[in-house]
C-alpha positions in Angstrom: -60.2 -0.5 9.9 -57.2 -2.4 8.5 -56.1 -5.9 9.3 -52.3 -6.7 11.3 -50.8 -8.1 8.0 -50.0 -11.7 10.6 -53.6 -11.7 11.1 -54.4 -12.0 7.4 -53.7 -15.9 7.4 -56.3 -16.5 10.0 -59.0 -14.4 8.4 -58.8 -16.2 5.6 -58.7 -19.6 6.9 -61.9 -18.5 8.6 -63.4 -17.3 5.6 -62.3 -20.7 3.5 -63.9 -22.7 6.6 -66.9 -20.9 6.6 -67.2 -21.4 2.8 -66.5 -25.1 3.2 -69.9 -25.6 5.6 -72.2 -24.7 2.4 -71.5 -27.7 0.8 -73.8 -30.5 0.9 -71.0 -32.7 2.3 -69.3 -34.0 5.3 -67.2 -31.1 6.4 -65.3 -32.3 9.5 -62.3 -33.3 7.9 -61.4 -30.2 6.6 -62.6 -27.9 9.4 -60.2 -30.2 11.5 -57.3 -29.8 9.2 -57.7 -26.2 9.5 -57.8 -26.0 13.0 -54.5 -27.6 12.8 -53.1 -25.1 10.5 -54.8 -22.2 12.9 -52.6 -24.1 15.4 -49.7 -24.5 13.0 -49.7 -20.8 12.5 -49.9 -19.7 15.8 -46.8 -22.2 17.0 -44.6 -21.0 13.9 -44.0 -17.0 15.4 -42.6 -18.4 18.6 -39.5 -20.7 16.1 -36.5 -19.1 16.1 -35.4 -17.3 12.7 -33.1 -20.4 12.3 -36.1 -22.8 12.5 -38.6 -21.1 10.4 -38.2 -23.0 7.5 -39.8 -26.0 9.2 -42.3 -23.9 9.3 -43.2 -23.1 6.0 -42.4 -26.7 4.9 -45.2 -28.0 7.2 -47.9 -25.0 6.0 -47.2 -25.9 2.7 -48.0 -29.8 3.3 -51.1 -29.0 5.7 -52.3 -26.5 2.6 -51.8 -29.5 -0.2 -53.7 -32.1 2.3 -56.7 -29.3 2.8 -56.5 -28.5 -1.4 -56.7 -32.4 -1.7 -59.9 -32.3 0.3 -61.6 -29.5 -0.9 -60.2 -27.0 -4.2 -61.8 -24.2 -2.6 -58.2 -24.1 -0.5 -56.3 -23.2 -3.3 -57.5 -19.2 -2.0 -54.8 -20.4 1.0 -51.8 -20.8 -1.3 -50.5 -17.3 -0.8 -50.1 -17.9 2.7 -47.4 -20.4 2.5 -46.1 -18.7 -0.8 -45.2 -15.8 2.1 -43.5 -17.4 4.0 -41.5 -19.8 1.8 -40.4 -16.8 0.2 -39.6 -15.4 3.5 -38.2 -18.2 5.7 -36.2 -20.3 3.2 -33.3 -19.6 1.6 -31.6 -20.5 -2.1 -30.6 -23.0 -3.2 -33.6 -24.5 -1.3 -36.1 -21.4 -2.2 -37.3 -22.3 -5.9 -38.3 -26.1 -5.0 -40.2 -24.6 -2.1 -42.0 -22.6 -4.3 -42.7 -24.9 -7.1 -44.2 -26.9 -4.5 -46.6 -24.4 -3.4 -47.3 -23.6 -7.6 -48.0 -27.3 -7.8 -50.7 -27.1 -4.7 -52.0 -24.0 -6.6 -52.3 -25.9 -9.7 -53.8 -28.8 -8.8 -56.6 -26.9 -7.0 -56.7 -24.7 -10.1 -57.3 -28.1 -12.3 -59.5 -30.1 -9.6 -62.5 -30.3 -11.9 -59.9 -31.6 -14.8 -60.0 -35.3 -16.0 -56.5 -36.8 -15.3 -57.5 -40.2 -15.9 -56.1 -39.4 -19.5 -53.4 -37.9 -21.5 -55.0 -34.7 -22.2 -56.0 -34.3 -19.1 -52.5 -34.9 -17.1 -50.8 -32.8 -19.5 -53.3 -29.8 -18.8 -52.5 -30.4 -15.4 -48.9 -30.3 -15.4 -49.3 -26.9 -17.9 -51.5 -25.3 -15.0 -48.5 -26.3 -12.6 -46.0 -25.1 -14.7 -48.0 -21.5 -15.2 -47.8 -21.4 -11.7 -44.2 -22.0 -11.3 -42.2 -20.8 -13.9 -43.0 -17.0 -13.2 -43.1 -17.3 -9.2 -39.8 -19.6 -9.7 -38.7 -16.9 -11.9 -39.7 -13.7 -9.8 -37.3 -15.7 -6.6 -34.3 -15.5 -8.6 -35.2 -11.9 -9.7 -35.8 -11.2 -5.8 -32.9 -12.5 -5.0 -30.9 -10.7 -7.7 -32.1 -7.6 -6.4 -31.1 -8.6 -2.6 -27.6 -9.5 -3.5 -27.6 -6.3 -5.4 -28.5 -4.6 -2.3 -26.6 -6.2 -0.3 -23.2 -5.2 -2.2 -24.9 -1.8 -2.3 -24.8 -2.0 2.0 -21.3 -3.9 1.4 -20.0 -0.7 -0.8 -21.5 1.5 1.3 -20.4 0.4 4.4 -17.0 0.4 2.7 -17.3 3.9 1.4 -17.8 4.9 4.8 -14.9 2.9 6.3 -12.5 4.4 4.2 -14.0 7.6 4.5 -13.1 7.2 8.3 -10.1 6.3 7.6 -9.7 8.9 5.4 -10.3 11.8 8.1 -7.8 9.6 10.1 -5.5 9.4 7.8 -5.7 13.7 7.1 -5.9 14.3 10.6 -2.9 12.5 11.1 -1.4 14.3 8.1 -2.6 17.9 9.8 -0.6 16.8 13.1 2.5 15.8 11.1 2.6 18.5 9.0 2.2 20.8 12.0 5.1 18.9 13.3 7.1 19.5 10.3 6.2 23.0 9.8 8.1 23.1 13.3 10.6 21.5 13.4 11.7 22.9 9.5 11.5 26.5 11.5 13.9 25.2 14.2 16.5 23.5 11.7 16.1 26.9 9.7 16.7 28.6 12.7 19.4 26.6 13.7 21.1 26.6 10.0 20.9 30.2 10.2 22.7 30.5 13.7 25.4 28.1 12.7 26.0 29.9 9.1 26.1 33.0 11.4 28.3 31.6 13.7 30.6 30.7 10.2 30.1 34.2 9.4 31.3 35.5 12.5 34.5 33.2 12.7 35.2 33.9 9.1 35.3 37.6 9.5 35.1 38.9 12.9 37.1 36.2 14.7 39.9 35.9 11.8 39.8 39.9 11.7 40.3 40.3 15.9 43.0 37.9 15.5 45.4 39.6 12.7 44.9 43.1 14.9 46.0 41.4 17.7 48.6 39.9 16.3 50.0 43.3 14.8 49.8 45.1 17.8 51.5 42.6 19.7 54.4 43.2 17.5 54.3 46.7 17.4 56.9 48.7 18.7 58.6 51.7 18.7 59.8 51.6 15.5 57.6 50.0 13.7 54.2 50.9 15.4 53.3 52.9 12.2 53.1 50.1 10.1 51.3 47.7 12.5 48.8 50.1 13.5 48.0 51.4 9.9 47.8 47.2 9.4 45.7 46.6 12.4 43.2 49.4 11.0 43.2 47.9 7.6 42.2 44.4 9.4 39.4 46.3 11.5 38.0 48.2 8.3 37.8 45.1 5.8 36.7 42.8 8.6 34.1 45.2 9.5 33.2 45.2 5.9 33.1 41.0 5.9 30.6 41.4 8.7 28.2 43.8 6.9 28.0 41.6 4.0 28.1 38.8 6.0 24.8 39.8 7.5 23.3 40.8 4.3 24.0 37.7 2.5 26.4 38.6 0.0 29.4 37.4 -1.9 33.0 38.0 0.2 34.4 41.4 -1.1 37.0 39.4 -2.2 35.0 37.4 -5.0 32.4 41.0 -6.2 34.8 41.8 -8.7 37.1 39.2 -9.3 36.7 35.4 -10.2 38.2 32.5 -7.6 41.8 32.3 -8.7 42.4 36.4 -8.6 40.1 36.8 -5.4 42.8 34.1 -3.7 46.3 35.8 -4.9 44.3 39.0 -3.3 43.8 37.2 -0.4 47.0 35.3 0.2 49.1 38.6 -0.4 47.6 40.5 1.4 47.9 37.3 4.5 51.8 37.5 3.4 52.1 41.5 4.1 50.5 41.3 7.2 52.1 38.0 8.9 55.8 38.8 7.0 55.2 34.8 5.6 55.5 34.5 1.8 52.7 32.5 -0.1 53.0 31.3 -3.4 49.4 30.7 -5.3 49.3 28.8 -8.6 46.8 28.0 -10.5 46.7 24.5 -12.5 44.6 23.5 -15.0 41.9 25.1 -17.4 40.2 27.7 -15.5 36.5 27.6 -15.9 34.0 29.7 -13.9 32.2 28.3 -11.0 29.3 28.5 -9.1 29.0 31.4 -6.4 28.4 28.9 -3.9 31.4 27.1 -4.7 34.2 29.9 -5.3 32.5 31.0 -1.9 33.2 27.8 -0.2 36.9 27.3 -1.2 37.5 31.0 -0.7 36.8 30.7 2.9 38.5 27.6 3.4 41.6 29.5 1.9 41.4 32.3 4.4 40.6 29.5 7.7 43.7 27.5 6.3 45.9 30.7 6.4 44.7 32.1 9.6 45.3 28.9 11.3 48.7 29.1 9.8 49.4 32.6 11.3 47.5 31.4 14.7 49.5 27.6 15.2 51.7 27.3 12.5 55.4 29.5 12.9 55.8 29.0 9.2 58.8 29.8 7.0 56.5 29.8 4.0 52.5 28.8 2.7 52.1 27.5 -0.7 48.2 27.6 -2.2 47.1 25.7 -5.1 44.0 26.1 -7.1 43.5 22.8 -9.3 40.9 22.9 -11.8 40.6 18.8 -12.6 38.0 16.9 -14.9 35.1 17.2 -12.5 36.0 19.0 -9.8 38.3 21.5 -8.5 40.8 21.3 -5.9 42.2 23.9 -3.6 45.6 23.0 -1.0 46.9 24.9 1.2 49.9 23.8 2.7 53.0 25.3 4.9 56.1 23.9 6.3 55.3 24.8 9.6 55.8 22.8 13.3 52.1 20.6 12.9 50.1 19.0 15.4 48.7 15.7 16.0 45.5 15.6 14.0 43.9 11.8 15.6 44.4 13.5 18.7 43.4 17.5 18.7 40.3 16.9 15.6 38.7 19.4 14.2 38.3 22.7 15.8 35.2 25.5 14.8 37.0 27.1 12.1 38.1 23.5 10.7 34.2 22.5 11.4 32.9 25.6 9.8 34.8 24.8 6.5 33.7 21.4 6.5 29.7 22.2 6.6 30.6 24.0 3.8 31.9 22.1 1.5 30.4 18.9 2.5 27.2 21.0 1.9 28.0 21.0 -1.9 28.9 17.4 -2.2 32.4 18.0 -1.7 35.1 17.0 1.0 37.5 18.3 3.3 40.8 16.3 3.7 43.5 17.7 6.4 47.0 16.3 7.1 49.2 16.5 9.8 52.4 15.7 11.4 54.5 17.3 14.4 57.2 18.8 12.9 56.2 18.4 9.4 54.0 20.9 8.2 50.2 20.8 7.5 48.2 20.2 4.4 44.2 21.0 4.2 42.7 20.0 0.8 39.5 21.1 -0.1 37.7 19.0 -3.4 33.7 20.3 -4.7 32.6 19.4 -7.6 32.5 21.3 -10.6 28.5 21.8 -11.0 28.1 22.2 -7.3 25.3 23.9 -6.0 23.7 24.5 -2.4 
């Protein structure tokens, strides 16, 4: 049957005790002092953890008073090297101990003569055999604790961040989630507002000349304006398809910017009875499709605004191809309008997304009376 390990001290203070009554000798002395550490023993489990070193201080004095008595108590010496090893902490840990190795030395040299040289310094060797290595084996103990104990300290930090972690992607799954939606609704709403461009670039502008043909139609001339009006429906039906599709204006699929804009702009003139003159200034270089699309659509907003507001006498378009941009005015010498007051209206707005879209701006002046101008600047490497 095996032995509660906190019983083991008593046992063997009963066993020492026992062994102390076969000597031919007064015994009391140390049977007394053993009763004493029974009793020590017994009062040190009810001290609080903070306490406990008192504890082992006073086993260790009790177990040097019985090895002073009688050597054969140098069997108890483990006891209190337990509990100093248990109780006490560094720095104060390694004295304990070599107080305990010098209890077990001095019982282990009882029978030595230290009334001499010799026999002191035999003495203090047997301490010192006792010391070094259980001195020794508390700093290696307590090596290995503090390693553990960064071990639990890593650990426990491992497992923090590791929390955090899953925070951290669970967050990211609900923000990306978020993104992923709201990316679809600005795509959806990009693609209703270039739509909506689409529509008043083509459609709109389209509905507009045929109206204003027929309204001018008459007997006479009803021929002419109707064969016009057709024209207007066919090619702004066209604009639509392509529109939809996502393809160049029919203007710009077989002709670069500068030709696709005298196309346009006479074609404007024939149909509206207003001449426009197109130049071109500056070495013509070619473009990207996103800008020759952008200024070719700002062209045809500028003109039908001039056909819609204007009463013009005459339009004048310039295409300017400068150092790092290009440039494209349209302006006419018609009645105006107060720009600070009217702004911008769809058409206007349209144009603007456009070529603010490609790092480029949109400049429009105005005055009652005396004409308007819209300029139209993206640079020359622009891209969507």
């Amino acid at each position: 049957m095996s032995i509660p390990v906190a019983r083991w001290p008593y046992v063997l203070l009963a066993l020492l005790a026992a062994a102390t009554t076969l000597d031919q000798r007064p015994v009391l002395a140390e049977l007394v002092l053993c009763a004493v550490v029974a009793a020590w023993l017994a009062a040190g489990m009810t001290l609080k953890t903070s306490h406990q070193w008192v504890f082992a201080v006073g086993l260790t004095v009790l177990t040097g008073a019985l090895v002073v008595l009688n050597p054969l108590f140098g069997f108890l010496t483990p006891v209190p090297y337990f509990y100093t090893f248990r109780t006490i902490d560094f720095p104060w840990q390694p004295p304990g101990i070599a107080a305990v190795a010098a209890i077990a030395g001095t019982a282990q040299a009882y029978g030595i003569d230290k009334s001499t040289v010799g026999g002191v310094a035999i003495w203090v060797a047997v301490m010192a055999g006792n010391a070094v290595p259980m001195c020794a084996y508390a700093f290696v103990l307590r090596r290995s604790d503090r390693q553990e104990a960064d071990r639990e300290e890593a650990l426990a930090q491992a497992r923090e961040a590791n929390r955090r972690l899953a925070e951290s992607l669970a967050d990211n799954a609900t923000l990306h989630e978020q993104l992923v939606v709201r990316a679809r609704e600005a795509g959806v709403r990009d693609e209703r507002q270039r739509m909506a461009r689409e529509i008043h670039d083509t459609l709109a502008q389209g509905l507009t000349g045929i109206i204003s043909q027929l309204r001018v139609a008459d007997e006479s001339t009803w021929r002419r304006h109707v064969t016009a009006a057709a024209e207007l429906a066919r090619e702004s039906l066209d604009e639509t398809r392509r529109s939809v599709s996502a393809l160049r204006p029919e203007p710009l699929r077989t002709a670069r910017l500068q030709e696709a804009l005298t196309s346009v702009a006479e074609k404007w003139s024939a149909l509206h009875d207003v001449p426009v003159r197109v130049v071109t200034t500056g070495q013509a270089r070619p473009l990207a499709h996103e800008a020759e699309f952008a200024l070719l659509r700002a062209a045809q907003e500028a003109l039908a605004n001039v056909a819609r507001h204007a009463r013009a006498g005459r339009v004048g378009v310039t295409l300017s191809y400068l150092e790092n941009e290009v440039a494209l005015d349209v302006r006419d010498d018609g009645r105006g309008f107060d720009h600070a007051q009217q702004g911008d209206g769809f058409g206007l707005e349209a144009m603007r997304q456009r070529v603010e879209g490609l790092a480029g701006t949109v400049q429009i002046e105005s005055e009652p009376g005396a004409g308007t101008g819209v300029s139209a600047r993206v640079p020359v490497e622009a891209r969507a």
